[in-house]
MOPAC internal coordinates of N, CA, C and O (Angstrom, degrees):
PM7 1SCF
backbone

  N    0.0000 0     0.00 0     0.00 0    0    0    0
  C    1.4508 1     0.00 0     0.00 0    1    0    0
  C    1.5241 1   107.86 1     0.00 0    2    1    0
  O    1.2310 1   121.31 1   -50.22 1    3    2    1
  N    1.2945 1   115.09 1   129.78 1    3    2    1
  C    1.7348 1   118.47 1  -173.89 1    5    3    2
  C    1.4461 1   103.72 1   -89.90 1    6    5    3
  O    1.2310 1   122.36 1   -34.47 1    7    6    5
  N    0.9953 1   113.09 1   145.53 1    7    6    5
  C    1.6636 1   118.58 1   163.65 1    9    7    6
  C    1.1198 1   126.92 1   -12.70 1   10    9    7
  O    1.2310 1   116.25 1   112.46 1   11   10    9
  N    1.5416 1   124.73 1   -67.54 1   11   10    9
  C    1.1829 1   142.22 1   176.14 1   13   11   10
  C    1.7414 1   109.65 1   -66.09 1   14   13   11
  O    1.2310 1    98.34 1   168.16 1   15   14   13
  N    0.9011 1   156.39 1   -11.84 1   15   14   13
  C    1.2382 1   152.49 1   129.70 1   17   15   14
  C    1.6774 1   117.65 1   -58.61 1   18   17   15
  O    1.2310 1   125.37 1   149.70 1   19   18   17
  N    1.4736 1   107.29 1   -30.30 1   19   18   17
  C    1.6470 1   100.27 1  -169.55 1   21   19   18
  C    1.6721 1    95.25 1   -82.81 1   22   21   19
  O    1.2310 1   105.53 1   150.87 1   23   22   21
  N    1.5708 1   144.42 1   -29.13 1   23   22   21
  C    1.0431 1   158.58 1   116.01 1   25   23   22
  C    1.4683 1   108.08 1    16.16 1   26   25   23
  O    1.2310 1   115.81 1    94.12 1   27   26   25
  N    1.7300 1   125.57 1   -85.88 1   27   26   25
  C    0.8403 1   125.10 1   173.07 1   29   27   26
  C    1.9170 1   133.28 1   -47.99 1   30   29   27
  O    1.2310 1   131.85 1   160.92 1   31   30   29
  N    1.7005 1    94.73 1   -19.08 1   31   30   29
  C    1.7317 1   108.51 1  -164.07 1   33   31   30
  C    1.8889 1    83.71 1   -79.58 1   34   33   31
  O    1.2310 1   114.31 1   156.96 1   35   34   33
  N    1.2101 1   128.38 1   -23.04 1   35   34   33
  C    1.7118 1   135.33 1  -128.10 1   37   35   34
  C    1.6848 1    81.36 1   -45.70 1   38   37   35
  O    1.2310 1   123.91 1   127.33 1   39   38   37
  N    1.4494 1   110.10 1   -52.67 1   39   38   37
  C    1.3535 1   146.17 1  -123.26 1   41   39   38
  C    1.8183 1    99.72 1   -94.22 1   42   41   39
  O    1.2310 1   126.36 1   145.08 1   43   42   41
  N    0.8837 1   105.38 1   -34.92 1   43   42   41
  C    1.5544 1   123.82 1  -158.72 1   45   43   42
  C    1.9309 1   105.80 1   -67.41 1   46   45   43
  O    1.2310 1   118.47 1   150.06 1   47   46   45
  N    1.0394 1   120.52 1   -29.94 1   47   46   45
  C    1.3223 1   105.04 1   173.85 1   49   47   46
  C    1.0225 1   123.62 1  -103.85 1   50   49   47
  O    1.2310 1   123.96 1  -170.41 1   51   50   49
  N    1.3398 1   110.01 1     9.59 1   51   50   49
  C    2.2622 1   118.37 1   176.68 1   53   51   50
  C    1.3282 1    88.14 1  -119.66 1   54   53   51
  O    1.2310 1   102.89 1  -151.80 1   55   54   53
  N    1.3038 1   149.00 1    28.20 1   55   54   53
  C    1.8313 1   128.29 1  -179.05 1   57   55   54
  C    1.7939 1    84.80 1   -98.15 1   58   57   55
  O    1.2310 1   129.05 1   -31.63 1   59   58   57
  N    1.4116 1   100.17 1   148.37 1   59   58   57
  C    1.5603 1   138.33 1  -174.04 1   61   59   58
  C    1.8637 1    97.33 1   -89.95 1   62   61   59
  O    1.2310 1   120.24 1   -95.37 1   63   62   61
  N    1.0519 1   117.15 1    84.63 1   63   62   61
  C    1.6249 1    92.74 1   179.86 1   65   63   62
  C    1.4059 1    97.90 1   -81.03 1   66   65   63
  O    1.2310 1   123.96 1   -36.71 1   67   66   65
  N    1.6262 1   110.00 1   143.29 1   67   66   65
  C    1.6815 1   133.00 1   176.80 1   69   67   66
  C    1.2454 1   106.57 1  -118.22 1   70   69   67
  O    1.2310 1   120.17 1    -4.10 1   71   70   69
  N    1.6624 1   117.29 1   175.90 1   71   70   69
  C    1.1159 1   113.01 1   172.40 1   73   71   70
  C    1.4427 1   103.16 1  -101.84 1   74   73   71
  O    1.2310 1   116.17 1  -163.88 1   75   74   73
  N    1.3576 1   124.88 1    16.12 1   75   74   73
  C    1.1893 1   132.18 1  -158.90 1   77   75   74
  C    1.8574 1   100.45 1   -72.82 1   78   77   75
  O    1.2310 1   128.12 1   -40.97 1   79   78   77
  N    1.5306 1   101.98 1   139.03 1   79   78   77
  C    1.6288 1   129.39 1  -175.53 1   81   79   78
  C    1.7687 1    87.53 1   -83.54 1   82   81   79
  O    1.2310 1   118.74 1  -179.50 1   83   82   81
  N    0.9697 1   120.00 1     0.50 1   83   82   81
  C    1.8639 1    96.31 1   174.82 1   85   83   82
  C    1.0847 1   115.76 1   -68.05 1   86   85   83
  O    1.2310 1   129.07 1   -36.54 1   87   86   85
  N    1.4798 1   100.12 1   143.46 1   87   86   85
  C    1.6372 1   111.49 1   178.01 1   89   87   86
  C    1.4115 1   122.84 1  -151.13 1   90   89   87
  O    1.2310 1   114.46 1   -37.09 1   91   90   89
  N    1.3658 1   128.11 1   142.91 1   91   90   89
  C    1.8520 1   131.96 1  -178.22 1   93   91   90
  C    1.1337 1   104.23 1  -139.11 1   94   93   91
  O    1.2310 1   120.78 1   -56.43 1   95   94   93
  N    1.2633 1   116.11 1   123.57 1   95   94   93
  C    1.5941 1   136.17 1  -172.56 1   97   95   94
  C    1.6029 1   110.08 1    51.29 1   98   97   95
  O    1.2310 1   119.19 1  -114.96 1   99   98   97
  N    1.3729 1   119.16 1    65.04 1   99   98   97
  C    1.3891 1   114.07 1  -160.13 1  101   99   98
  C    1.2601 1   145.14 1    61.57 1  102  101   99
  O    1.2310 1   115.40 1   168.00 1  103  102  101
  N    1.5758 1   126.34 1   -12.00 1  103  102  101
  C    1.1756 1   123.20 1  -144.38 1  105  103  102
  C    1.8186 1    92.21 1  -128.04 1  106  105  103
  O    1.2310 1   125.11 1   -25.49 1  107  106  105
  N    1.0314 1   107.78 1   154.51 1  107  106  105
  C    1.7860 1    96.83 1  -174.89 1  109  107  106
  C    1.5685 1   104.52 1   -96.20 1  110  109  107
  O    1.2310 1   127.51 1   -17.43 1  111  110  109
  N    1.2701 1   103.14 1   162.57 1  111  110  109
  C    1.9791 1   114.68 1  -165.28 1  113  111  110
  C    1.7241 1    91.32 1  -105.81 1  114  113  111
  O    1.2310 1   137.31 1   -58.82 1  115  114  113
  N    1.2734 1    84.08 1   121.18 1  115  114  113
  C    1.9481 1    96.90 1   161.72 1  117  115  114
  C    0.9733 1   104.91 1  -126.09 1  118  117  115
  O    1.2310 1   121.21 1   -40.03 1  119  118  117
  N    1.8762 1   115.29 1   139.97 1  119  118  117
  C    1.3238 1   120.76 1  -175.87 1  121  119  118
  C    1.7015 1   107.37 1   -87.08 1  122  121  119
  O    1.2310 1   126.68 1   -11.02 1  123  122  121
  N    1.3855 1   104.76 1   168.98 1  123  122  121
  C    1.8887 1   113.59 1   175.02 1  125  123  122
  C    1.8807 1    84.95 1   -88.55 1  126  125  123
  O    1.2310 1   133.20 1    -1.80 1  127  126  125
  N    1.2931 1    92.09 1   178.20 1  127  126  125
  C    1.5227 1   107.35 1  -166.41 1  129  127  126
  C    2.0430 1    88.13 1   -88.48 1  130  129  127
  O    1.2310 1   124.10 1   166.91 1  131  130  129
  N    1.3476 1   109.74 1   -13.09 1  131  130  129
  C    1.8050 1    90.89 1  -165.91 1  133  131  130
  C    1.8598 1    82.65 1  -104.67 1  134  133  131
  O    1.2310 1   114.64 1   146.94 1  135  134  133
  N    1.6512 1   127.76 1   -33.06 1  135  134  133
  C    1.0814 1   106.31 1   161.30 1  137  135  134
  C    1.5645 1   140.14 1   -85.16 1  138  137  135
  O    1.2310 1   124.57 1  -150.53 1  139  138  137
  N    1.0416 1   108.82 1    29.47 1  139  138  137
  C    2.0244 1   126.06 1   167.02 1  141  139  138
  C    2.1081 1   102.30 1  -108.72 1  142  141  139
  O    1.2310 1   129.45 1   166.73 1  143  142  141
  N    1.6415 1    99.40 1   -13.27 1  143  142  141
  C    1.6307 1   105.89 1   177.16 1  145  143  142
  C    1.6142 1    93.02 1   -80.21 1  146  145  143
  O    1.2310 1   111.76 1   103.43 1  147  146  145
  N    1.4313 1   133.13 1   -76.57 1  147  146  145
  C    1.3856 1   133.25 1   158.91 1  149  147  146
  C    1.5292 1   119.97 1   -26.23 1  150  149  147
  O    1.2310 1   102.29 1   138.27 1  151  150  149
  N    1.2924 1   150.00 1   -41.73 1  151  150  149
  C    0.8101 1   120.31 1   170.70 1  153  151  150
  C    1.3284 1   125.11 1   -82.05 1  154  153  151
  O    1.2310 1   121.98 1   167.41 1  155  154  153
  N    1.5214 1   113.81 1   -12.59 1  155  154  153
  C    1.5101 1   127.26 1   166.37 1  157  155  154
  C    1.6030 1   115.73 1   -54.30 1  158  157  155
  O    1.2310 1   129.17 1   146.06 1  159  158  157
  N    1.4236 1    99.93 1   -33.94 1  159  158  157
  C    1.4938 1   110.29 1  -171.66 1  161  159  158
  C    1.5370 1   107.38 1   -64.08 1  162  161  159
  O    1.2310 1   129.38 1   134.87 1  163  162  161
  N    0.9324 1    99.52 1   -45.13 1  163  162  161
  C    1.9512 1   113.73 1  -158.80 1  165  163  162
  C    1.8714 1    96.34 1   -94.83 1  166  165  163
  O    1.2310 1   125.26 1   176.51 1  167  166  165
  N    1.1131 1   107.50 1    -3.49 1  167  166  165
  C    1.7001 1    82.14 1  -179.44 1  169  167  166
  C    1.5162 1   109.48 1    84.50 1  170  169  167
  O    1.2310 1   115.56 1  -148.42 1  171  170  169
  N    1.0029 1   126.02 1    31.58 1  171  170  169
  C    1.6601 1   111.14 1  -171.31 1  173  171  170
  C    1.5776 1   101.05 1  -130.78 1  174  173  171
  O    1.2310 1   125.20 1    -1.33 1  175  174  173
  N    1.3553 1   107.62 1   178.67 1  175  174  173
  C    1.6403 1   107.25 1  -179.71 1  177  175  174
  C    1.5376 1   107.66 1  -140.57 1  178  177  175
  O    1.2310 1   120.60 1     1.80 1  179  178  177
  N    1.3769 1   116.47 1  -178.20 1  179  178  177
  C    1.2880 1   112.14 1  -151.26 1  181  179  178
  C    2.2573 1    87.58 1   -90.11 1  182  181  179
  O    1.2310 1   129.37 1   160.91 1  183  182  181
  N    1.5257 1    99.55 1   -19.09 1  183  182  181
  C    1.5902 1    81.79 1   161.49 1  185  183  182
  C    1.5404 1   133.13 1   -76.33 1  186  185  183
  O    1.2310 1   127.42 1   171.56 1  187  186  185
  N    1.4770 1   103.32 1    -8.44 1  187  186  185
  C    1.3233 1   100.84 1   165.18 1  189  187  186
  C    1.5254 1   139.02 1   -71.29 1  190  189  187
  O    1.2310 1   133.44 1   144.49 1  191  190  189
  N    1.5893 1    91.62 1   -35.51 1  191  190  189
  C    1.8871 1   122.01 1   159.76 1  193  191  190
  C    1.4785 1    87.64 1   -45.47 1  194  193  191
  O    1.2310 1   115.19 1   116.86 1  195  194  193
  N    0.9791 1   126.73 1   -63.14 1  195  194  193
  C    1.6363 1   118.41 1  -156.02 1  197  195  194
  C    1.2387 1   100.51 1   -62.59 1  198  197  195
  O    1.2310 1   106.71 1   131.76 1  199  198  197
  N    1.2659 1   142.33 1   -48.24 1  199  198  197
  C    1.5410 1   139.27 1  -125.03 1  201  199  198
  C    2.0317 1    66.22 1   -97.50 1  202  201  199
  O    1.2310 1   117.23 1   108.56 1  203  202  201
  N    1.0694 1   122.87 1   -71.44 1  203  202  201
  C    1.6473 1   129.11 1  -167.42 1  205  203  202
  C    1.3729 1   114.08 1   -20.30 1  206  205  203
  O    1.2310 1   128.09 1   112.52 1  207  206  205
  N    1.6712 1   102.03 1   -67.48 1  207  206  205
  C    1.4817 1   110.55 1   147.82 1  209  207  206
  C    1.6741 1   142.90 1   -35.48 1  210  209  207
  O    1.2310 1   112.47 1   124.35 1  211  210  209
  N    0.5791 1   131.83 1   -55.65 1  211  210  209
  C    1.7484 1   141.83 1   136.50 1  213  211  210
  C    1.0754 1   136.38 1   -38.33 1  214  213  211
  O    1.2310 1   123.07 1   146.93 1  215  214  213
  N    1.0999 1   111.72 1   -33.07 1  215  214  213
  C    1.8191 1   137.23 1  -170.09 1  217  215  214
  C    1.7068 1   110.09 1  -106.28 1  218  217  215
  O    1.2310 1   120.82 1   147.60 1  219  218  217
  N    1.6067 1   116.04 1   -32.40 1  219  218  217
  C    1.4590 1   119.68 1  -162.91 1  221  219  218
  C    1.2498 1    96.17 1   -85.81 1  222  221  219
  O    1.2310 1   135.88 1     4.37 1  223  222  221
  N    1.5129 1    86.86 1  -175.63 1  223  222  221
  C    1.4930 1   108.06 1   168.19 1  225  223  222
  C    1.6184 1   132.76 1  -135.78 1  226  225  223
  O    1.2310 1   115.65 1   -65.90 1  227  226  225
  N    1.1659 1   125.86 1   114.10 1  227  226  225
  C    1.1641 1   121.14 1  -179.94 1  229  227  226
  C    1.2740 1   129.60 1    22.31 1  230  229  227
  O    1.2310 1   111.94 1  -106.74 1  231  230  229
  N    1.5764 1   132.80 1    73.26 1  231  230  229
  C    1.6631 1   121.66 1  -179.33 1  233  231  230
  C    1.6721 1   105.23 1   -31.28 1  234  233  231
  O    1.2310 1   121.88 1   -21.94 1  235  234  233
  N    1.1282 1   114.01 1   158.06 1  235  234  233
  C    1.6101 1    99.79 1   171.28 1  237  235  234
  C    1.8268 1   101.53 1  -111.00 1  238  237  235
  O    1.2310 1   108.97 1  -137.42 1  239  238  237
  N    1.0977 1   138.26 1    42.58 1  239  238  237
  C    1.3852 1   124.68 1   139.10 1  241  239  238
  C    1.5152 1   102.15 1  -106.91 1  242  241  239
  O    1.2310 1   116.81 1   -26.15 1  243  242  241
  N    1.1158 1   123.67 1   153.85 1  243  242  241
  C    1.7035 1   151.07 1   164.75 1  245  243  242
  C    1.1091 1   104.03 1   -68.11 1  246  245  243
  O    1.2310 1   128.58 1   -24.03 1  247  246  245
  N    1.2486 1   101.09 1   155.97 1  247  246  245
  C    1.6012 1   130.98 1  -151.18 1  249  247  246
  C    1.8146 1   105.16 1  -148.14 1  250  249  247
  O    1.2310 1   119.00 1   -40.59 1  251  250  249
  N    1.1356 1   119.52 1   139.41 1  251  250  249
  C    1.5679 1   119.49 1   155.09 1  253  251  250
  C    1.0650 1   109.07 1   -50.33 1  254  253  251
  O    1.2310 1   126.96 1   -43.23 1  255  254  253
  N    1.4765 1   104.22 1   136.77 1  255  254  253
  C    1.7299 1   126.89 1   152.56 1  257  255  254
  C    1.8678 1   110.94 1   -20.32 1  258  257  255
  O    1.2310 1   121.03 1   -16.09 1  259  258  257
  N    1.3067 1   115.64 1   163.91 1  259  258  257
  C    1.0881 1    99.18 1  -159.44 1  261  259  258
  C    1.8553 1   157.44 1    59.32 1  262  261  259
  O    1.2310 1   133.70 1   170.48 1  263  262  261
  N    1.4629 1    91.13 1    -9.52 1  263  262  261
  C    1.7466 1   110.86 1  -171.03 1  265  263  262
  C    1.5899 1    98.29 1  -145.79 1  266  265  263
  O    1.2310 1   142.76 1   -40.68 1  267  266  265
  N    1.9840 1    73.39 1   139.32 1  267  266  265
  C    1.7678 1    97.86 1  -173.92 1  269  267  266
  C    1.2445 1   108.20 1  -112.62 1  270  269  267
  O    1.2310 1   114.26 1   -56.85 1  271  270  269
  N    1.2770 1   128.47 1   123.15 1  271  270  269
  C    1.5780 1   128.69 1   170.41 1  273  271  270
  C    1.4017 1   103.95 1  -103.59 1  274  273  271
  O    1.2310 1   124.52 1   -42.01 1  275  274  273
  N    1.3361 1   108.92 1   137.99 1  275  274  273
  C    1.8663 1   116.21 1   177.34 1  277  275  274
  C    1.4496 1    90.67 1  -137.31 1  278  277  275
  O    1.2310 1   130.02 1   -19.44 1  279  278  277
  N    1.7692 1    98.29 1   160.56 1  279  278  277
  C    1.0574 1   122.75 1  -173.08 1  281  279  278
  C    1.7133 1   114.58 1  -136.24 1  282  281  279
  O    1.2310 1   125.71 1   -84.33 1  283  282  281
  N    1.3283 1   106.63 1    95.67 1  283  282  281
  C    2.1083 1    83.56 1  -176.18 1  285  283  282
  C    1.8807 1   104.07 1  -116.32 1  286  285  283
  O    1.2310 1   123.12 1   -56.07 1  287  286  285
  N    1.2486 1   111.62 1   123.93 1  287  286  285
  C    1.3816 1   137.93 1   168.31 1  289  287  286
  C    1.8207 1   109.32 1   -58.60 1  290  289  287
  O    1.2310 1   127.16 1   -66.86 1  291  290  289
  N    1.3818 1   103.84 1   113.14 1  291  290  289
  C    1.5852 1   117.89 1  -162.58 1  293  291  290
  C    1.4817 1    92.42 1  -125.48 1  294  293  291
  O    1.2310 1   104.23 1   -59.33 1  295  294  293
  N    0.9463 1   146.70 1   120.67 1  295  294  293
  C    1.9227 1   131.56 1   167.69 1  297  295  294
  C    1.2472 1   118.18 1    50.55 1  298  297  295
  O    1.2310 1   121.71 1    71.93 1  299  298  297
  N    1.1500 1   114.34 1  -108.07 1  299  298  297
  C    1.4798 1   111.93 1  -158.07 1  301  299  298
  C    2.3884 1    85.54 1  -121.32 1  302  301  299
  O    1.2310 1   126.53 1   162.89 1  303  302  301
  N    1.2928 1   105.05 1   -17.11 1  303  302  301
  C    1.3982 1   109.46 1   171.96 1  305  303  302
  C    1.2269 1   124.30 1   -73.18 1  306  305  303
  O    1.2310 1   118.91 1   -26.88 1  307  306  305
  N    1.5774 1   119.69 1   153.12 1  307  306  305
  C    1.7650 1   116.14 1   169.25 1  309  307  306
  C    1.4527 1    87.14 1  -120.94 1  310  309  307
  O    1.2310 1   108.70 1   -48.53 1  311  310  309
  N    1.5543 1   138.75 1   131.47 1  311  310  309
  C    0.8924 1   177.68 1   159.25 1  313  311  310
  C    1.8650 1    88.87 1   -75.97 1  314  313  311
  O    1.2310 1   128.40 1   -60.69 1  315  314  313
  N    1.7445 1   101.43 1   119.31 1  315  314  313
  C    2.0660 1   104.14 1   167.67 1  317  315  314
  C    1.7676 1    92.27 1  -144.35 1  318  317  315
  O    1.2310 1   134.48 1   -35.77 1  319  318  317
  N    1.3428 1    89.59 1   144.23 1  319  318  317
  C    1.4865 1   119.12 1   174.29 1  321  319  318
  C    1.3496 1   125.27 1  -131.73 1  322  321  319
  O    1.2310 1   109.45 1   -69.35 1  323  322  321
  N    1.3657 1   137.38 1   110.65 1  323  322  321
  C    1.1945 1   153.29 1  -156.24 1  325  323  322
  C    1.5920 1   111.01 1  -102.12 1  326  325  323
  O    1.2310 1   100.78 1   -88.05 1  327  326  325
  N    0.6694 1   152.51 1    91.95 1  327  326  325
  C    1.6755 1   147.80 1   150.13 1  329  327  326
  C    1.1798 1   121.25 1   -98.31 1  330  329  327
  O    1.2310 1   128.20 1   -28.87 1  331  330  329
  N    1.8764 1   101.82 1   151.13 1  331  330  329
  C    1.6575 1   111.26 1  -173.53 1  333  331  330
  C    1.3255 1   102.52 1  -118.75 1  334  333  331
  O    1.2310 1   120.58 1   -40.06 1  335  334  333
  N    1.3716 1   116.49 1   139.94 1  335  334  333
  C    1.5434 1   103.46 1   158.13 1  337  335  334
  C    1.5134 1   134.32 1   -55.28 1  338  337  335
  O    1.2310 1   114.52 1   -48.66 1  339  338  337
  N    1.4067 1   127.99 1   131.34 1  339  338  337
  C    1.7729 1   110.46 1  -169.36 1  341  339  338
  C    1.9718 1    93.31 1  -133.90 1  342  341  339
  O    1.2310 1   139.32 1    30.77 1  343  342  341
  N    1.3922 1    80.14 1  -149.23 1  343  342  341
  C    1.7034 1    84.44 1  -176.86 1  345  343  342
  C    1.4739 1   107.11 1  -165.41 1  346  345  343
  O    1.2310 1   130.26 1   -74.27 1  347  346  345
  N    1.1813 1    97.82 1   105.73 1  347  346  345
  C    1.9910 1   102.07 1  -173.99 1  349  347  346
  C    1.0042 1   102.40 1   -87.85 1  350  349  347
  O    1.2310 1   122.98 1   -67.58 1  351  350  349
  N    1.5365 1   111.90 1   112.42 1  351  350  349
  C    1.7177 1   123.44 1  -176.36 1  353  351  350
  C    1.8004 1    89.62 1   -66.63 1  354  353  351
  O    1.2310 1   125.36 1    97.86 1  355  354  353
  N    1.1892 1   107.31 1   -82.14 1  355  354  353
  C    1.3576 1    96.32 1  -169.73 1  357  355  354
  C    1.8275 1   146.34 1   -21.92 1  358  357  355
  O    1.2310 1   131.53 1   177.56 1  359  358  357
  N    1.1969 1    95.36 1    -2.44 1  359  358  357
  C    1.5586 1   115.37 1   165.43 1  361  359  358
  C    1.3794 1   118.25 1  -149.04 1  362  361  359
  O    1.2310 1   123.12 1   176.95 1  363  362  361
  N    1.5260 1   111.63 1    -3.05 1  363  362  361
  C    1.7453 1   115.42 1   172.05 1  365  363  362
  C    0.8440 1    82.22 1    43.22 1  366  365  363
  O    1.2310 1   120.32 1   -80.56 1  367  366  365
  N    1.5852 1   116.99 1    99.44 1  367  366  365
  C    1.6942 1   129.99 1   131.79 1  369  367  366
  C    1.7053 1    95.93 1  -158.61 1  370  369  367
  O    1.2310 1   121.73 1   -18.73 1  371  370  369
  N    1.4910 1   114.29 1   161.27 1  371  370  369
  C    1.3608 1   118.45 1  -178.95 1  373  371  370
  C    1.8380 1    94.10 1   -73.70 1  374  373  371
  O    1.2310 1   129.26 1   -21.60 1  375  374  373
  N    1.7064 1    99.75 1   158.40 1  375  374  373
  C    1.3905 1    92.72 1   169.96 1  377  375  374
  C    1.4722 1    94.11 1  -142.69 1  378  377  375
  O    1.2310 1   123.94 1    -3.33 1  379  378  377
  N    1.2056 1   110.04 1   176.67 1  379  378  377
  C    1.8818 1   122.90 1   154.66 1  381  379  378
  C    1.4142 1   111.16 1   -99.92 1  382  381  379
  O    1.2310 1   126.82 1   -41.70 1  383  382  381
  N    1.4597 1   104.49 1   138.30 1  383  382  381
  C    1.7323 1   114.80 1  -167.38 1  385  383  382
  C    1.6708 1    81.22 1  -119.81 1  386  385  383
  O    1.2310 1   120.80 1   -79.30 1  387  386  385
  N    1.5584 1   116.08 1   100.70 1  387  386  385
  C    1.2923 1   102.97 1   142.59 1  389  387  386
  C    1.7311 1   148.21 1   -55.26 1  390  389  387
  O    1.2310 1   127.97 1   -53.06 1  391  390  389
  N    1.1283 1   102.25 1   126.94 1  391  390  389
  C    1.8376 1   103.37 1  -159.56 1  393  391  390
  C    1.0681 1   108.43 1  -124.36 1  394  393  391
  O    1.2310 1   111.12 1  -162.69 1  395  394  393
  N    1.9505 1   134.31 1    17.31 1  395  394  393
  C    1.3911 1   126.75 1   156.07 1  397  395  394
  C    1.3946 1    73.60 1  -173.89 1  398  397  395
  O    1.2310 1   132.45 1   -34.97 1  399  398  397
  N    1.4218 1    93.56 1   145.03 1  399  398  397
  C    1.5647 1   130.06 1   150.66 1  401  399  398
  C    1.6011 1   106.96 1  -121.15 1  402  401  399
  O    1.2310 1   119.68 1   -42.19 1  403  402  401
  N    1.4383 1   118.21 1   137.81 1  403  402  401
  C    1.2439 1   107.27 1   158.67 1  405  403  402
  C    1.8890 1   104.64 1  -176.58 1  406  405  403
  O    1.2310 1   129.51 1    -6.88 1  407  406  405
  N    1.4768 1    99.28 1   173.12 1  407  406  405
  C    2.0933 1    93.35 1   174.75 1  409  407  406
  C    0.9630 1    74.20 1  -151.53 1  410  409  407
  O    1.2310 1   137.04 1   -15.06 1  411  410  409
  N    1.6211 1    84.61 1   164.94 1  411  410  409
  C    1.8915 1   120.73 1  -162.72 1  413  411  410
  C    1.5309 1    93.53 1  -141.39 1  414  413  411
  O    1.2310 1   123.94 1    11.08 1  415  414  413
  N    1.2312 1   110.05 1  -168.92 1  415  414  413
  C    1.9329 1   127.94 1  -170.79 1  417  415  414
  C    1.1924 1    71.52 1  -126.02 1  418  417  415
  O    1.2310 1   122.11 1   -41.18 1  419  418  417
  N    1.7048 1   113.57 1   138.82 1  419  418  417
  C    1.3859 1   140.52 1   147.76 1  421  419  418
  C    1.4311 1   107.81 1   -74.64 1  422  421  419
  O    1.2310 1   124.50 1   -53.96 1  423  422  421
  N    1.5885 1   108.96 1   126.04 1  423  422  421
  C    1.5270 1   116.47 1   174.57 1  425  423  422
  C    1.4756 1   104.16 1   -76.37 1  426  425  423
  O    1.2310 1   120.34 1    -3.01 1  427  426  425
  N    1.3605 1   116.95 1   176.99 1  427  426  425
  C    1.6287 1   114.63 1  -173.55 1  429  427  426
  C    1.4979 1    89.85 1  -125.49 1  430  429  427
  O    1.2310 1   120.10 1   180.00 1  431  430  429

């Protein structure tokens, strides 16, 4: 198994399967079991991940191949969303494994 496949597995035995219709760049968003704990925290839902995704903008630190960090500016909050690419055997199709939800206070 090469790197880049063991990468994709990282994700595969903590994902939350939902029946949830969320989706970014086609592909539907499943949370990790510690990121469905974070979004529990904050009140949010996995359509909000989406809108963040769609709506944000580029965190500015880098990320591995495969993973999307977004950032969306709400009030005085920054709203970040992390996803990995995975692969849900159980329906063979690519998916997104959400792997942090969280907001911070923007410094000035």
């Amino acid at each position: 198994m090469d790197e880049e496949s063991e990468d994709l597995n990282t994700y595969v035995d903590s994902i939350c399967f939902t029946a949830s219709p969320a989706r970014f760049r086609g592909r539907r968003i499943d949370p990790s079991h510690a990121a469905l704990i974070e979004l529990m925290k904050e009140g949010k839902t996995l359509h909000y991940v989406a809108d963040v995704l769609e709506l944000g903008y580029d965190a500015p630190r880098k990320r591995k191949r495969g993973t999307v960090e977004k950032w969306l500016d709400r009030g005085k909050k920054t709203y970040n969303a992390v996803i990995a690419e995975s692969y849900r055997e159980q329906t063979k199709e690519q998916i997104w494994v959400l792997i942090h939800f969280g907001k911070f206070t923007r410094r000035k």
